[in-house]
N, C-alpha and C positions, 0 to 999 in steps of 0.2 A: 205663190210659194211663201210668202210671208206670213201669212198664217198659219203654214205648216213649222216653220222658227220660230215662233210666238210658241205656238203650240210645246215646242222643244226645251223653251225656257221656262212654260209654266210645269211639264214634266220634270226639270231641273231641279225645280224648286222641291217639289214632292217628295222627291229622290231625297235630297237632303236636307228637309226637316226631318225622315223617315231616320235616315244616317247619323244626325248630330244629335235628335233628341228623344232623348228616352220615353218620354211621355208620348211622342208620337209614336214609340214601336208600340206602347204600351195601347193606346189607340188603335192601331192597324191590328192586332189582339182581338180588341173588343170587337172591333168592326169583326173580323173574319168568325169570330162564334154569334154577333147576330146574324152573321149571315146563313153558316150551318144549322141556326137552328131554327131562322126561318124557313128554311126550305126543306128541314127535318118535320116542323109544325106544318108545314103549306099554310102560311098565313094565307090571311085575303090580299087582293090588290091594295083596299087605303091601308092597312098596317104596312104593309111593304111603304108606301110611300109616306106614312109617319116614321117610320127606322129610318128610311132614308133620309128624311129630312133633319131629323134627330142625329145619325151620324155626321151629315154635312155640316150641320153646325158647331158637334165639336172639334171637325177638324178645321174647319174656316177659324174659329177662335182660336184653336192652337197653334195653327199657320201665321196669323195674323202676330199674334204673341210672340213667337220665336222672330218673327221678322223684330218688332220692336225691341225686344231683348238685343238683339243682335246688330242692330241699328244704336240702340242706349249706349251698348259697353264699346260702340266705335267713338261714337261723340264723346263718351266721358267714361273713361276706366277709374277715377275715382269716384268715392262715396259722393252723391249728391242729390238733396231729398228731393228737387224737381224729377229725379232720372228716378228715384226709387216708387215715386209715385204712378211714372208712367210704369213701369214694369209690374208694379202694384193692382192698376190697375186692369192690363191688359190678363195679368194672372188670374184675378176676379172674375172677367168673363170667360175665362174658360172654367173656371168651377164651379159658377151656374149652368153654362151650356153641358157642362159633363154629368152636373146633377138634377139637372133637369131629363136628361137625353137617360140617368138611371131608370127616373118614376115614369117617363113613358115606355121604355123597355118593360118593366116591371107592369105597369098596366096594360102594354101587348102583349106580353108573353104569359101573364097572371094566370088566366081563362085556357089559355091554351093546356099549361103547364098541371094544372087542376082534372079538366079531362082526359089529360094522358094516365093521371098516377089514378 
């Protein structure tokens, strides 16, 4: 049963980056229209498992982020360019991972979006 409480507190966490941060509802957004419009498109199975992939990694970076953000302003509530750095940089990876996770949406959904219209 321990990993069914394990299980509880990585739910926990979900819940409440979903709850505190905006970019994460903003995220659970995108996720839910790639999902409706995969299954609007009936992609193939690998594009299913390129979105997927593609969404896991912006929200892994945005999870990851919000933790350090949130971890940063416990250790030090003032200005401090080691702490601005990490926040800096954690913010970076999620705006590769979100613009990246764009151009292959955009390149799975291109072809599709073309022979529908």
């Amino acid at each position: 049963m321990r990993w069914l409480r394990s299980f509880g507190y990585a739910w926990s966490g979900i819940l409440t980056a979903i709850r505190q941060e905006a970019h994460m509802r903003f995220h659970l957004l995108a996720t839910l229209l790639v999902t409706s419009l995969g299954l609007f498109f009936h992609v193939s199975r690998i594009d299913w498992l390129f979105l997927l992939l593609l969404t896991a990694m912006v929200w892994i970076t945005e999870m990851i982020n919000t933790a350090l953000e949130m971890l940063c302003n416990k250790v030090e509530s003032r200005q401090d360019p080691s702490i601005k750095a990490v926040k800096d940089l954690a913010a970076g990876a999620v705006l590769v991972a979100a613009f990246l996770a764009a151009i292959g949406g955009i390149l799975i959904f291109g072809p599709y979006l073309q022979a529908w219209i």
